[in-house]
C-alpha positions in Angstrom: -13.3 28.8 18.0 -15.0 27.0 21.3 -12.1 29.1 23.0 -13.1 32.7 21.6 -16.8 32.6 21.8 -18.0 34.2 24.7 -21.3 36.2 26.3 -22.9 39.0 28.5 -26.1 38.3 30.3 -28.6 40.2 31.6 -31.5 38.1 32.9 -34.2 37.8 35.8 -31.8 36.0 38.0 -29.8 39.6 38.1 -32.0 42.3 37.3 -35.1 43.7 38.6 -38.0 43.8 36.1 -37.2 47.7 35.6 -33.9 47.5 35.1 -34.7 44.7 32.4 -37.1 46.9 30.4 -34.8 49.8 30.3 -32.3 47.5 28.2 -34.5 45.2 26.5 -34.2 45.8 22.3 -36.7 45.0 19.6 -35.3 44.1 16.4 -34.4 47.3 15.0 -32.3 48.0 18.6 -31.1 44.6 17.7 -29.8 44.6 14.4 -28.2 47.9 14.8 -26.4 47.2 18.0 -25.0 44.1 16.0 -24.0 46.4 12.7 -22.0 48.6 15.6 -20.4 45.6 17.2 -19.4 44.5 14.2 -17.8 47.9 12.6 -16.5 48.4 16.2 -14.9 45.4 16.8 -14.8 43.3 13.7 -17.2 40.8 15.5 -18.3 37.8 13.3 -20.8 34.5 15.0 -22.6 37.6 16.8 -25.7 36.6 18.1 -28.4 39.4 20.1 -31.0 37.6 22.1 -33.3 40.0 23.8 -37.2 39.0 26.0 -39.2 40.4 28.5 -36.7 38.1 31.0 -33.1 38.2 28.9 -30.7 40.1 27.0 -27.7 38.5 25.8 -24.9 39.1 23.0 -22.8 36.1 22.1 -19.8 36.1 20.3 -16.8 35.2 18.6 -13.7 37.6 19.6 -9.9 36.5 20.7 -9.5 39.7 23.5 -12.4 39.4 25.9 -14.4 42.2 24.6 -17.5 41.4 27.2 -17.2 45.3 29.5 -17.3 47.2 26.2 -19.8 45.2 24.9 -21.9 46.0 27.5 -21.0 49.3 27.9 -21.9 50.0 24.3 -25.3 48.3 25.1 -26.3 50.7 27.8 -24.9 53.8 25.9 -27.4 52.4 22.6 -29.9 52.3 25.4 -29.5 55.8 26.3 -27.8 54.8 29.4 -24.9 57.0 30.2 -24.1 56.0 33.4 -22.9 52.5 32.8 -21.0 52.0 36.1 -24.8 51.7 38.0 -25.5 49.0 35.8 -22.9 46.7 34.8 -23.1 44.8 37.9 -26.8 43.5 37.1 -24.9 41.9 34.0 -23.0 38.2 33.9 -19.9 37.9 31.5 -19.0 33.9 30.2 -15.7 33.3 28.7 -13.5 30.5 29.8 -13.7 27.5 27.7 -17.0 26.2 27.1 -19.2 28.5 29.6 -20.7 30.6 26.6 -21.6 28.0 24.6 -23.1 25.9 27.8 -25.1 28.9 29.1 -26.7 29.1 25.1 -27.6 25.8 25.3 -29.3 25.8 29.1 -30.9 28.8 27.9 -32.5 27.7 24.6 -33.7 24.7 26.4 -35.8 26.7 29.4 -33.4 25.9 32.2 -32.6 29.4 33.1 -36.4 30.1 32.2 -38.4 32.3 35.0 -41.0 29.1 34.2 -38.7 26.7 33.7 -39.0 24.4 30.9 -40.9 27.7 29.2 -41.7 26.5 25.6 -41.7 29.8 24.2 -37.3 30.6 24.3 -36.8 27.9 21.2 -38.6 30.5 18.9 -37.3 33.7 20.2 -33.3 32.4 20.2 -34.5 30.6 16.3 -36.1 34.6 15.5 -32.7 35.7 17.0 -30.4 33.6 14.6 -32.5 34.7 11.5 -31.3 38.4 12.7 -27.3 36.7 12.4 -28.4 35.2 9.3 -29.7 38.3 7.4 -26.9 40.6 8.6 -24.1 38.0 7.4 -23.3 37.4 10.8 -23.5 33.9 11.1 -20.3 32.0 10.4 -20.0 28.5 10.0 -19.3 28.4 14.0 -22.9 29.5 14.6 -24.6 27.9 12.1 -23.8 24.8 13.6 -23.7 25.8 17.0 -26.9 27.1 16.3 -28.4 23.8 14.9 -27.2 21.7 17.4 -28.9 23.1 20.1 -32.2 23.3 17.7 -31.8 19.5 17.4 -31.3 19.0 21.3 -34.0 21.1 22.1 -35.7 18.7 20.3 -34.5 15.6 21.7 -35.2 17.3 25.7 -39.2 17.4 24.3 -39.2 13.9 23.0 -37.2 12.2 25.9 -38.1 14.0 28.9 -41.2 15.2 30.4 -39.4 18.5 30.9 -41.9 20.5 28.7 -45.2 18.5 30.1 -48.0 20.5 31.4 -48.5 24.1 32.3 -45.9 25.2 34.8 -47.3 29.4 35.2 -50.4 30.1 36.3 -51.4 32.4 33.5 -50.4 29.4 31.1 -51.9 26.7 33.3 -55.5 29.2 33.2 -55.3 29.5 29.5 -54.4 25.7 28.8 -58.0 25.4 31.1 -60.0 27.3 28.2 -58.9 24.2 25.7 -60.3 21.4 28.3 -63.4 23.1 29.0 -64.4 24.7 25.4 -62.3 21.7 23.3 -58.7 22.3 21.8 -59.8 23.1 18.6 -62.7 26.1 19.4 -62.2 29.0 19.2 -64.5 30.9 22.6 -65.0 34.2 23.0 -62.5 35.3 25.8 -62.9 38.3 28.1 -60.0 39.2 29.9 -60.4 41.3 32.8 -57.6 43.0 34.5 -54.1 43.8 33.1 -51.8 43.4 35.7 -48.8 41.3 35.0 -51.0 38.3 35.4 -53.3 39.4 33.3 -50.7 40.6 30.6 -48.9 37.6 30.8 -52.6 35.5 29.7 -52.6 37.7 27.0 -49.4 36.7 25.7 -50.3 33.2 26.4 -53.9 34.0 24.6 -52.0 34.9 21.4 -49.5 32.4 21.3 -52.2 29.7 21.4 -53.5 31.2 18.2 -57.1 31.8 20.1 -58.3 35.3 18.4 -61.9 36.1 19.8 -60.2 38.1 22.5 -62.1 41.3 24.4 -59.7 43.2 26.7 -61.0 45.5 29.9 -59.1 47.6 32.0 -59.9 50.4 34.5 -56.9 52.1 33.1 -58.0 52.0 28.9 -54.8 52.6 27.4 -53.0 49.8 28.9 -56.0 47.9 27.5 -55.5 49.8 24.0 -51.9 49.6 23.7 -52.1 45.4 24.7 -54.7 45.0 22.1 -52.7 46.4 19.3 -50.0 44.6 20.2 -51.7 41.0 20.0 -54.8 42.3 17.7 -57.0 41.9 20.1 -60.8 43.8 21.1 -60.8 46.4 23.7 -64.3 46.9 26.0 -65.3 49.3 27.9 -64.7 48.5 31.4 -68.7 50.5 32.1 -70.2 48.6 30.0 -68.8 45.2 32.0 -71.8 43.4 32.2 -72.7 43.3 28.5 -69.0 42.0 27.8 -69.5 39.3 30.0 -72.8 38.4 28.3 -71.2 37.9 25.5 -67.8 36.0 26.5 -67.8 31.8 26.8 -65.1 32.1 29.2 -64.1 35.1 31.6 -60.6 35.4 33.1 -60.1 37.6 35.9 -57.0 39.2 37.5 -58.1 42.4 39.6 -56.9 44.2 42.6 -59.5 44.8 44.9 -60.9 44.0 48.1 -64.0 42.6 47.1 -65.5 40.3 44.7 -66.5 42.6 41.3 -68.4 40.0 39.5 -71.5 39.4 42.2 -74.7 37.9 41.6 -75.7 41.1 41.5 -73.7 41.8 38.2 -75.0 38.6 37.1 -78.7 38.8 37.1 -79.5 40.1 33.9 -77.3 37.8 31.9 -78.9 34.7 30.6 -76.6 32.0 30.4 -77.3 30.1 27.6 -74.7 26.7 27.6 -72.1 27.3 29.9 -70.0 30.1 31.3 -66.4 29.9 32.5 -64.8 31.7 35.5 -61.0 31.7 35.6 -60.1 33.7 38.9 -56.9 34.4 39.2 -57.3 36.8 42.0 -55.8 37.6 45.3 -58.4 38.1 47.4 -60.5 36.4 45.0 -62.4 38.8 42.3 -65.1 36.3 41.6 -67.8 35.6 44.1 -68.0 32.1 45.2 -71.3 32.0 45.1 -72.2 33.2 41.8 -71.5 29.1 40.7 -75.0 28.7 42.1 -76.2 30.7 38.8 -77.6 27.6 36.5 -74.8 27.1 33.9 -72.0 28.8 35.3 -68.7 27.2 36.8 -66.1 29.0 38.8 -62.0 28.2 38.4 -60.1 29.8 41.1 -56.4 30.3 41.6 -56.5 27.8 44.2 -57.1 25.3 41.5 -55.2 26.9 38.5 -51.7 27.1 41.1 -52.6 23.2 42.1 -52.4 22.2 38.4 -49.2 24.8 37.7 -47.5 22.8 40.5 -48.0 19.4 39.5 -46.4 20.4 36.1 -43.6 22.7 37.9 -42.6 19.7 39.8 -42.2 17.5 36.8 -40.3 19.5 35.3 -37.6 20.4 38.3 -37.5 16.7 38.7 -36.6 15.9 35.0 -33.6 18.6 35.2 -31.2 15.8 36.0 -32.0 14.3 32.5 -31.9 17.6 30.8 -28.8 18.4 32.4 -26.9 14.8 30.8 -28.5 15.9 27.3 -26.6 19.5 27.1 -23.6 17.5 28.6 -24.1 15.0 25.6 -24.2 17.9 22.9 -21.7 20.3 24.5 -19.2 17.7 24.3 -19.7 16.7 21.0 -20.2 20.4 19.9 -16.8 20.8 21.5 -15.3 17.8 19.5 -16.8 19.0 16.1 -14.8 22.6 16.9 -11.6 21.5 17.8 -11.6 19.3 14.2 -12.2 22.9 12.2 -8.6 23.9 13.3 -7.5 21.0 11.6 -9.7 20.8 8.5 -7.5 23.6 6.5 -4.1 20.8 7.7 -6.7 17.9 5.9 -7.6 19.8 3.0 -4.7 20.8 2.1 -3.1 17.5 2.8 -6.2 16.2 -0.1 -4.9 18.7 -2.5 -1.2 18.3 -2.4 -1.7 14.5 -3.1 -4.5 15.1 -5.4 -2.0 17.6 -7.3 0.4 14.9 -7.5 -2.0 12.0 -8.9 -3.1 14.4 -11.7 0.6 15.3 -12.5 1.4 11.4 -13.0 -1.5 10.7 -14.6 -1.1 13.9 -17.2 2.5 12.0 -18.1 0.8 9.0 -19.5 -2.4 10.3 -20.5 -0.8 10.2 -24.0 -0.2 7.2 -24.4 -3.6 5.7 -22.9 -7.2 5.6 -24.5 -10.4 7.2 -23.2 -11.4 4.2 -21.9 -8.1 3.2 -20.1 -7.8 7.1 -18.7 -11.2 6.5 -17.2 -9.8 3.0 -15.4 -6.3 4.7 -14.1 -8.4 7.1 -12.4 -10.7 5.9 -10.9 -8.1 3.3 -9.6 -5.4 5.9 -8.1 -8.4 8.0 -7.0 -9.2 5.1 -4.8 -5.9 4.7 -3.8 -5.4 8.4 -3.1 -8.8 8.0 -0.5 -7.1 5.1 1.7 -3.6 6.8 2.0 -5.3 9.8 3.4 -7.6 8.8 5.6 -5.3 7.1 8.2 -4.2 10.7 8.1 -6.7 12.2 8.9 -8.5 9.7 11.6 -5.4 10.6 13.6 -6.0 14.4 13.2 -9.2 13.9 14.6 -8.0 11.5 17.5 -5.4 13.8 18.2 -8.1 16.9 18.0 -9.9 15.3 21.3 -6.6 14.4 23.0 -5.0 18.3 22.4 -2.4 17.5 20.3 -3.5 18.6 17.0 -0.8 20.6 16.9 2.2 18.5 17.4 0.7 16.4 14.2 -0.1 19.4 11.6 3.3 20.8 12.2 4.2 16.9 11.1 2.4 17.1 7.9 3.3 20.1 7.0 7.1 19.3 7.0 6.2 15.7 5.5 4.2 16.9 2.6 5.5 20.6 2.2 2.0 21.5 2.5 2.8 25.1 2.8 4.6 25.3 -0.7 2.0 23.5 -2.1 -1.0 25.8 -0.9 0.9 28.7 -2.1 1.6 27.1 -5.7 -2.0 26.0 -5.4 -2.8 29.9 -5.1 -0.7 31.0 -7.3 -2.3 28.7 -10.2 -6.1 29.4 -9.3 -5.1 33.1 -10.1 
């Protein structure tokens, strides 16, 4: 099975932002392009994985299906003219590669932040998509749960998800240290450029809900703000908001500072009030600190801090690196003994069939009590014989022979005749 599953890849590393929202699919896109795949092809251990930075289908197939797979993805997309954009795509097929690439992904090393904490959840929402269709076979299931369980070993043993390692994270993880981590501030957020989109994601994943957006342009604001249940404001009525907010983050485009002294002086500032500027050139004048009870953040400070935690990160990739190794391999050892389960069960059944025939000849002649001893005793005799047996199938699994030895037991035990009479009396 580790030999059929295989992937396509559109990520950041490839495509442009544009190209990646023209392809991207919400879960509806999702779960139908999987119900096509699946009447098209016959596909089974089909997983869709789709974010603002990735879309990816894995799979289980024995022809490398990977061009018309992504061919059919562009077409679901309304995108006719496939040939302009397969080359933004990556295709994984030899050995190992698809499964490896799952794994670096759901741990954040192919992150645009690497180590980004948020790709666990989005790859766990994908599987539940495999799960509800009947997609996931016993492949993915514990494909799918190994690489939950090193994900969690990569968080416990390595420092490879310490600190905020984006800007718009680091600001937002700034609002818990100043206010407390378990307050819950009134947060304007001013300016919805990517920056300022991307705080809002990071806003609503941190549960935070007293959240005003304001934009020049409204309906970005609008459309943000349903998305995340957030407040929209009035981007006239600026001052007032700002009044009101514990903690202002700013991300404009301008030339000159929009929050002045001037903006300022009718707003009383009660406790404190929080600046987060994360403006190039800076939106929040400097000198507006000098206001009693006000403090100013600016990117300067917010990139320092996303630094220090980027850096930690890139330098514990050596140690998430040897982790995936670890659970690739073993992943890879646990697949290579399902081709010889069906040799080991049936193997358990034809001496199993053979223990109950001997035992049904003297039943007769034996009481309850004595029927109970005889089989317990050959059913402990049945479970040493076998499992020399079946440690070899295993050792032979890692060494690539399994083969040679199944053909061995087969002959040895007649296994085939037996399955088949097996069949023929369950029916």
């Amino acid at each position: 099975m580790l030999d059929t599953f295989k992937a396509i890849s559109l990520s950041h590393k490839m495509a442009p932002l544009q190209v990646r929202e023209l392809i991207a699919l919400n879960e509806d896109e999702a779960k139908r392009l999987m119900i096509r795949l699946r009447d098209f092809f016959g596909l089974t251990d089909l997983l869709v994985i789709s974010t603002c930075n990735r879309t990816e289908v894995y799979y289980a197939f024995e022809q490398d299906l990977n061009n018309d797979i992504a061919r059919l993805l562009l077409i679901e997309k309304g995108l006719t003219d496939t040939a302009n954009y397969l080359p933004y795509f990556q295709f994984f097929e030899a050995n190992d590669q698809a499964v490896r690439h799952l794994f670096e992904v759901c741990v954040g090393l192919h992150s645009q932040v690497v180590g980004d904490m948020q790709i666990p959840n989005q790859v766990k929402q994908s599987y539940q998509w495999s799960a509800d269709l009947e997609m996931a076979g016993p492949f993915l299931h514990r494909l799918m749960h190994t690489i939950f369980f090193t994900n969690k070993r990569v968080a416990q043993e390595t420092p490879f998800r310490d600190g905020a390692a984006s800007v718009s994270y680091a600001a937002v993880e700034l609002i818990d240290e100043l206010v407390g981590a378990h307050q819950n501030p009134n947060v304007l957020v001013i300016g919805l450029g990517e920056i300022g989109t991307d705080v809002c994601k990071n806003l609503e994943s941190r549960k935070l809900t007293n959240i005003t957006l304001c934009n020049r342009t409204q309906t970005k604001a609008e459309a943000l703000a349903e998305q995340y249940g957030f407040r929209v404001a009035d981007f006239d009525n600026l001052t007032d908001e700002i009044r009101r907010a514990d903690v202002i983050i700013s991300s404009v485009m301008r030339d000159d500072p929009l929050i002045t002294p001037e903006l300022l002086k009718d707003v009383n500032v009660m406790t404190f009030k929080y600046f987060i500027d994360l403006s190039v050139p800076r939106s929040v004048d400097a000198s507006v600190e000098q206001i009693p009870g006000v403090l100013v953040y600016n990117i300067d400070h917010i990139r320092n801090r996303a630094d220090e935690a980027l850096n930690q990160r890139l330098a514990a990739i050596p140690q998430v690196e040897a982790i995936v190794t670890q659970a690739v391999a073993e992943f890879g050892d646990w697949s290579k003994e399902m081709v010889v389960s069906p040799t080991i069960n049936k193997l358990k059944n034809a001496l199993e069939q053979i223990r109950r025939d001997e035992i049904a000849r003297h039943l007769k002649h034996l009481t309850p009590d004595e029927s109970e001893k005889v089989d317990k005793i050959t059913r402990g005799i049945m479970q040493k014989i076998i499992k020399l047996p079946v440690l070899q199938l295993k050792a032979a699994c890692k060494r690539g022979e399994a083969e040679t030895l199944i053909d061995v037991l087969n002959d040895l035990f007649d296994l085939e005749r037996h399955s088949v009479d097996e069949s023929r009396n369950s029916h």
